[in-house]
C-alpha positions as CSV (number, residue, x, y, z in Angstrom):
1,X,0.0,0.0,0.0
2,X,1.1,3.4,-0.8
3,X,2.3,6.0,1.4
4,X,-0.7,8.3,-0.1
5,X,-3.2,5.6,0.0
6,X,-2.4,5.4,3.7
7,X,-2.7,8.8,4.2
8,X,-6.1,9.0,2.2
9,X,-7.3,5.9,4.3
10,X,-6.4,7.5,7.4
11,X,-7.8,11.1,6.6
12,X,-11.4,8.8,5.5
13,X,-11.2,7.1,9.2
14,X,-10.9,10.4,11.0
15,X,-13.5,11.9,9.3
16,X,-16.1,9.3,9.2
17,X,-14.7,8.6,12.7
18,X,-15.8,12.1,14.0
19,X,-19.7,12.0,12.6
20,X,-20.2,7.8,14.0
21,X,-18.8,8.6,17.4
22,X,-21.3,11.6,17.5
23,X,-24.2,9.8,15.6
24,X,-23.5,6.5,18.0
25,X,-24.4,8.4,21.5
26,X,-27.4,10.5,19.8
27,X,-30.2,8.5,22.3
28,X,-27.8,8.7,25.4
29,X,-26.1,12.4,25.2
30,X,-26.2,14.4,28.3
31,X,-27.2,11.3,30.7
32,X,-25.0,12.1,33.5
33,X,-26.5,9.6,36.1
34,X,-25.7,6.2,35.0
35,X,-28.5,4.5,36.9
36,X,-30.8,6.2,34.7
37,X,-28.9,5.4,32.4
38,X,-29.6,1.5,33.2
39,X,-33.0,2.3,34.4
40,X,-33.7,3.7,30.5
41,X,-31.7,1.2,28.5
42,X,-31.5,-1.6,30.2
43,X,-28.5,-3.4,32.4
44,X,-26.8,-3.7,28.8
45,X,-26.7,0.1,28.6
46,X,-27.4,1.7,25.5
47,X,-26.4,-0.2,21.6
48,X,-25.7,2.4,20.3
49,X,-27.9,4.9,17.1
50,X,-30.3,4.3,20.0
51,X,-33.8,6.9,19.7
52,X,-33.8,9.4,22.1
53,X,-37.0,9.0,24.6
54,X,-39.5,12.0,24.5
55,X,-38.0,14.9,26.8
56,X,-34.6,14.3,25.3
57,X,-32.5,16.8,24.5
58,X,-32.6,15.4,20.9
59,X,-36.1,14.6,20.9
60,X,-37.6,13.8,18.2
61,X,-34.2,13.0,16.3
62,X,-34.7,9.4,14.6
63,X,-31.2,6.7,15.1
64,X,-28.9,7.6,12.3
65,X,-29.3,11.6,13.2
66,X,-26.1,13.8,14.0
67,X,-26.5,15.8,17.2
68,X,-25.9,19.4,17.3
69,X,-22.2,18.7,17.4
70,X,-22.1,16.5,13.9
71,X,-24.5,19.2,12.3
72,X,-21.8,21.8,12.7
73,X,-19.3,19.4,11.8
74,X,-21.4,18.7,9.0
75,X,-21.4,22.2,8.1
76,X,-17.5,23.3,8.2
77,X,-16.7,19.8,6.3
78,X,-18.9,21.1,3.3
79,X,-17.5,24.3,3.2
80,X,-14.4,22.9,3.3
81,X,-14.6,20.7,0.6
82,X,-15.6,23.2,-1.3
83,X,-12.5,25.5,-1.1
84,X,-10.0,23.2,-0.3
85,X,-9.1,25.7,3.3
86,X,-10.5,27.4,6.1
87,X,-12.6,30.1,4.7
88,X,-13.9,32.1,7.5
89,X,-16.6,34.1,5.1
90,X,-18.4,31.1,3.4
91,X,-18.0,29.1,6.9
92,X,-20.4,31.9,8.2
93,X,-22.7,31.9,5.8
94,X,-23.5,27.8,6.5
95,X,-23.2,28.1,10.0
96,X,-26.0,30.9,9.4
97,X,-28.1,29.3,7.0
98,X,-28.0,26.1,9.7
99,X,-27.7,27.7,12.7
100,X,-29.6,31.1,12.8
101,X,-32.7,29.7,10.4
102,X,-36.3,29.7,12.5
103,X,-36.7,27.1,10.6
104,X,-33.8,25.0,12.9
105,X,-35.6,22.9,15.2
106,X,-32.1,20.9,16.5
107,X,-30.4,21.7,20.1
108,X,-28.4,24.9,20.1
109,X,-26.1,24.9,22.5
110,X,-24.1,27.5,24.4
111,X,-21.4,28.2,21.9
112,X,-23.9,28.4,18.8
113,X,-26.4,30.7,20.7
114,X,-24.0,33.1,22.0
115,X,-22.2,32.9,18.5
116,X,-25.5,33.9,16.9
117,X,-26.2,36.8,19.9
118,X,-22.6,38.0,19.5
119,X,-22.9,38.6,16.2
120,X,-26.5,40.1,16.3
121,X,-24.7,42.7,19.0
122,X,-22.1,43.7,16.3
123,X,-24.3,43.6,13.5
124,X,-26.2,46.5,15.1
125,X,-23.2,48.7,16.5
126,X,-21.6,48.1,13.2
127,X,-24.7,48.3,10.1
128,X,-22.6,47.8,6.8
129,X,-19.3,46.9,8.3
130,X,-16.9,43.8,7.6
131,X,-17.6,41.2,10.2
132,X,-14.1,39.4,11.4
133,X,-15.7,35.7,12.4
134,X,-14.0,36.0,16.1
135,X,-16.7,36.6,18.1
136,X,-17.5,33.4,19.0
137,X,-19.4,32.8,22.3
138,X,-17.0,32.3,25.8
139,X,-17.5,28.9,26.1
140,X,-14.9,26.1,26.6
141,X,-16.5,23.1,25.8
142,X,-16.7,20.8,22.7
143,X,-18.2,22.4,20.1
144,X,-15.0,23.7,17.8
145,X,-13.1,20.7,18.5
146,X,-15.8,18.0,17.1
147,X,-15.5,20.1,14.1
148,X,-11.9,20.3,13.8
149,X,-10.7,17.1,11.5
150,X,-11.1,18.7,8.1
151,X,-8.8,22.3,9.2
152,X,-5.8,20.1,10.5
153,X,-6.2,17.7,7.3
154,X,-6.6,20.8,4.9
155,X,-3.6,22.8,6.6
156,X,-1.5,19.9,7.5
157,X,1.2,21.2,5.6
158,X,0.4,24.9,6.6
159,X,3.4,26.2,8.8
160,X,0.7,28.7,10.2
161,X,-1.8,25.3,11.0
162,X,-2.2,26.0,15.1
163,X,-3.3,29.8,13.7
164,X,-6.3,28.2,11.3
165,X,-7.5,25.9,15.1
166,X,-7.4,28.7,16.4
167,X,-9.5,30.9,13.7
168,X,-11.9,27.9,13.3
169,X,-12.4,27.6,17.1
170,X,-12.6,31.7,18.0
171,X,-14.9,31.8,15.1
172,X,-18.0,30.0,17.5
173,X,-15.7,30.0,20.7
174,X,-13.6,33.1,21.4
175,X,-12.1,31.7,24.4
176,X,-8.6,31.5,25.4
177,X,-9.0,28.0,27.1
178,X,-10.8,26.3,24.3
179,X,-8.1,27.6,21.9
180,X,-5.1,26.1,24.0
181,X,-6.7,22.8,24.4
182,X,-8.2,22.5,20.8
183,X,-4.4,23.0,20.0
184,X,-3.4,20.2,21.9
185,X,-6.1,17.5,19.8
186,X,-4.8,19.2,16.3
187,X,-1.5,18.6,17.2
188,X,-2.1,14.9,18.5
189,X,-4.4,14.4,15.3
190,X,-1.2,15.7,12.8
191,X,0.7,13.3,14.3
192,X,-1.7,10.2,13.9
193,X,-2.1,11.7,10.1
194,X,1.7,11.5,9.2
195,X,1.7,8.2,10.4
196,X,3.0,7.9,14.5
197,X,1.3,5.3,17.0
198,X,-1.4,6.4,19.1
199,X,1.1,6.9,22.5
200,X,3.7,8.7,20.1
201,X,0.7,11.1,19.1
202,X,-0.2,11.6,22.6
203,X,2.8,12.3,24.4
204,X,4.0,14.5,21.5
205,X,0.3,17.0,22.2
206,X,1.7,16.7,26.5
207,X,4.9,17.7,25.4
208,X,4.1,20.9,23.2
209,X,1.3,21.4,25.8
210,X,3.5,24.3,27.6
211,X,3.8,26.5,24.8
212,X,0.1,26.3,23.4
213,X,-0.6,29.4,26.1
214,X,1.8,31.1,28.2
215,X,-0.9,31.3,31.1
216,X,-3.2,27.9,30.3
217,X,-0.3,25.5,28.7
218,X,0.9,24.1,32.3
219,X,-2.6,23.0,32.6
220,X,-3.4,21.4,29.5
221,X,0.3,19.5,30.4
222,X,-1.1,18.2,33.7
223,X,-4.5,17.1,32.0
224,X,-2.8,15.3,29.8
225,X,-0.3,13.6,31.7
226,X,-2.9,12.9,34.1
227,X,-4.5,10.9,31.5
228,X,-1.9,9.5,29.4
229,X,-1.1,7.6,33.0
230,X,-4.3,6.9,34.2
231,X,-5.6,3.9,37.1
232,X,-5.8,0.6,36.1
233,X,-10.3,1.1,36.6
234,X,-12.3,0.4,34.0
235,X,-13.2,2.6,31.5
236,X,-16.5,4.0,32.5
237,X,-14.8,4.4,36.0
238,X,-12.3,6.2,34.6
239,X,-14.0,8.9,32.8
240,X,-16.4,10.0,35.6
241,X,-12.8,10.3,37.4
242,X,-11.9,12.7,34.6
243,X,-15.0,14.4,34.1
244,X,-18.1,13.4,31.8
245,X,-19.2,17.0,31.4
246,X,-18.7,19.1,28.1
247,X,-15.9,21.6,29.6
248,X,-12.6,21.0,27.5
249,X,-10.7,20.6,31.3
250,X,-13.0,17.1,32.0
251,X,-14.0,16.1,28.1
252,X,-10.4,15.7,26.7
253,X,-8.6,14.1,28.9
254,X,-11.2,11.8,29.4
255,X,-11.6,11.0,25.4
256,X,-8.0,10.6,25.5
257,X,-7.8,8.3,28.7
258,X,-10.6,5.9,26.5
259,X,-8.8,6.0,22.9
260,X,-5.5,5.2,25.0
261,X,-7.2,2.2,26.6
262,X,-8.9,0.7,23.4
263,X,-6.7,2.2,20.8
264,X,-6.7,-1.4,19.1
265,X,-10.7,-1.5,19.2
266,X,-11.8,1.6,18.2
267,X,-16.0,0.1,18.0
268,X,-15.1,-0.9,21.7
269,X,-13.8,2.3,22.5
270,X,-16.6,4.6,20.8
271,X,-19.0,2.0,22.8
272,X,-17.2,2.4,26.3
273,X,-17.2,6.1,25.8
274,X,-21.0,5.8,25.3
275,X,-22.0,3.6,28.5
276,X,-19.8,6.3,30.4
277,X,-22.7,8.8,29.6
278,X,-22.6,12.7,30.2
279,X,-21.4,14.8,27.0
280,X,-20.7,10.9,25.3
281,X,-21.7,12.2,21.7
282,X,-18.4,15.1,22.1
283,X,-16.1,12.9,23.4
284,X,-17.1,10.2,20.7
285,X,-16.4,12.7,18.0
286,X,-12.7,13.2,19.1
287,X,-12.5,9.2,19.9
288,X,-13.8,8.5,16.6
289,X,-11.6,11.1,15.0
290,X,-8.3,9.8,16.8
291,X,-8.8,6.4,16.3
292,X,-10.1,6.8,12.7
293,X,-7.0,8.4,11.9
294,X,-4.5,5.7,13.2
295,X,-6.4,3.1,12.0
296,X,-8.6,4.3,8.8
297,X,-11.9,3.8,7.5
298,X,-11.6,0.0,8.7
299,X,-11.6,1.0,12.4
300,X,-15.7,1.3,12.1
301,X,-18.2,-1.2,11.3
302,X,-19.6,-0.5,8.1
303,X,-22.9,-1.2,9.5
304,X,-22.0,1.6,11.5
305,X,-21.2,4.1,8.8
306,X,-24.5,3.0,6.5
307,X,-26.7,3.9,9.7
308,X,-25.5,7.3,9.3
309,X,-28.9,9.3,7.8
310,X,-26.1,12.2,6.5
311,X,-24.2,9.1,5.1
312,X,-24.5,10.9,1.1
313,X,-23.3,13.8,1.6
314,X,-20.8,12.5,4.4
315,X,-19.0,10.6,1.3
316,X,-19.7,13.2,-0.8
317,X,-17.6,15.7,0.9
318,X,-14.6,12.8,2.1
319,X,-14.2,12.2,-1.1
320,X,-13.9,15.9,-2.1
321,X,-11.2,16.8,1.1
322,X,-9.2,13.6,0.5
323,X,-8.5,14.8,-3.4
324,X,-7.6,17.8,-2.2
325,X,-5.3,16.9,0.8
326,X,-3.2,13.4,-1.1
C-alpha cells in the first residue's frame, strides 16, 4: 500500500470517525447519572444509534441523526470541501443558513447561541461593516473541537496550522482555554495523520502542551499527563474520574484516557465512551476522529457508517477533502 493511500485511508477514518462517534451516543447524550442510564436502556446500557426517549435533549431525532455537534461538523466539512481551506466568510454563511434559520428545530447549545447573539450585537453597533468571524461565544466546551478534523487535514502542511485551530475555534468559541486545548487535539491528530502510533501522538500533544498558552499550557500539560497515566479502573470508571461534562478541562482528557485504553478496538472504545454517559456524543467525536485516523476507515463497522442518515453527503464531501489533501 502506498504511502498516499495510507494517508487518504487515514484522513477517510478520521472523518467518518468524527460523525459515527457523534451519531453513536445520539439517544444517550447528556445522561450524566448512570443508573438512569440503566433504568432507561436496560442493564446492557445503551447499543448504540439508539432513539432518544420524548424529553430528550434530541427529541424527536430518529437513530442515524447527527447531534448538534455532527450538524456543525457537518457544516465546516462542506465548506471545506468546497474550497479546499479554512474560509472564515463562506463558513459563516453555512453556519447561518444552519444555525440562525427559524426554521432549525435541532439543540443549540451555548457556543452556537452566543455565537448567533454575539454577532446580532455587532451587527447593530456596526450596520454595513466587515464582520471578522472572532466573536464566537465564551464557552470552553466541545463544540469547535468536534468540528476540527477537516482544518488540520486541509492545513496539515500549513506552517501557520495552530493559527487556522485557532480561527476555526474563535470563530463559535472566542475563548482562550478552548483555543489552547483544541491546539493540543490538532497537534495529537497531525501526528496520527503523518503516520506515528497512538502513545507517540499523545505524548508529542503533552509535550508541546507548555507552549500552546503562556498562562493555560501548564494546565493542559497536567490534564494530559494525568491521562496519558491513568488507574488501572475500568473505562467508564475512569471517565467519571476525569470528568463526563462538556468543559474542555474534564472532556479531553477523558476522550483521550478511552482511545488510550482501546486504541486497538476503536468500535469498543466509541462503545465504552457511550456507556460512560454525560457529554458521550463530544467525546465520541474526538475518539472517533483519533482512532479513525490511526487506524482508517476499517476502524468502524460499516454497519455503523451505513446507519448514518447524512451518510451521502458524508461521502460526498470525504471524497472531495481527501482529493484535495493526497
Amino acid at each position: 500500500m502506498s504511502a498516499d493511500h495510507d494517508l487518504a485511508d487515514r484522513i477517510r477514518g478520521a472523518l467518518w470517525g468524527t460523525f459515527v462517534g457523534d451519531a453513536l451516543c445520539l439517544g444517550s447524550h447528556w445522561i450524566y447519572n448512570l443508573g438512569e442510564m440503566a433504568q432507561r436502556f436496560g442493564p446492557a446500557g445503551p447499543q448504540g444509534f439508539d432513539a432518544p426517549a420524548e424529553g430528550h435533549y434530541h427529541f424527536p431525532k430518529q437513530p442515524g441523526e447527527l447531534t448538534h455537534y455532527g450538524e456543525g461538523a457537518l457544516v465546516l466539512l462542506e465548506s471545506m470541501a468546497a474550497h479546499g481551506r479554512l474560509d472564515l466568510p463562506d463558513y459563516w454563511t453555512r453556519f447561518l443558513e444552519q444555525f440562525g434559520s427559524p426554521e432549525y428545530t435541532g439543540y443549540l447549545d451555548h457556543a452556537t447561541r452566543g455565537t448567533l447573539e454575539n454577532f446580532a450585537r455587532w451587527e447593530e453597533a456596526n450596520p454595513g461593516g466587515q464582520f471578522h468571524f472572532q466573536a464566537g461565544a465564551d464557552d470552553d466546551q466541545l463544540a469547535a473541537a468536534t468540528r476540527m478534523a477537516p482544518v488540520v487535514i486541509l492545513h496539515r502542511h500549513d506552517p501557520a496550522l495552530l493559527d487556522r485551530v485557532e480561527d476555526a475555534t474563535r470563530f463559535c468559541q472566542n475563548n482562550d482555554r478552548a483555543v489552547a486545548y483544541n491546539k493540543a487535539a490538532a497537534i495529537a491528530l497531525l501526528a496520527l495523520l503523518d503516520g506515528h502510533g497512538h502513545v507517540d501522538a499523545f505524548q508529542h500533544a503533552r509535550a508541546l502542551a507548555r507552549g500552546l498558552d503562556p498562562e493555560l499550557g501548564g494546565e493542559v500539560w497536567r490534564k494530559l499527563e494525568n491521562a496519558l497515566h491513568p488507574s488501572l479502573d475500568d473505562t467508564v470508571t475512569m471517565i467519571q474520574r476525569f470528568g463526563q461534562a462538556c468543559p474542555l478541562p474534564q472532556s479531553l482528557p477523558s476522550a483521550v484516557v478511552c482511545a488510550m485504553r482501546h486504541a486497538h478496538s476503536p468500535a469498543e472504545a466509541l462503545l465504552e465512551n457511550m456507556r460512560a454517559g454525560g457529554d458521550n456524543a463530544g467525546r465520541g467525536a474526538l475518539i472517533g476522529m483519533w482512532l479513525g485516523a490511526l487506524h482508517g476507515l476499517d476502524a468502524f463497522p460499516v454497519a455503523w457508517c451505513a446507519k448514518l442518515r447524512a451518510a451521502p453527503r458524508i461521502q460526498i464531501m470525504v471524497d472531495l477533502i481527501v482529493a484535495k489533501a493526497t
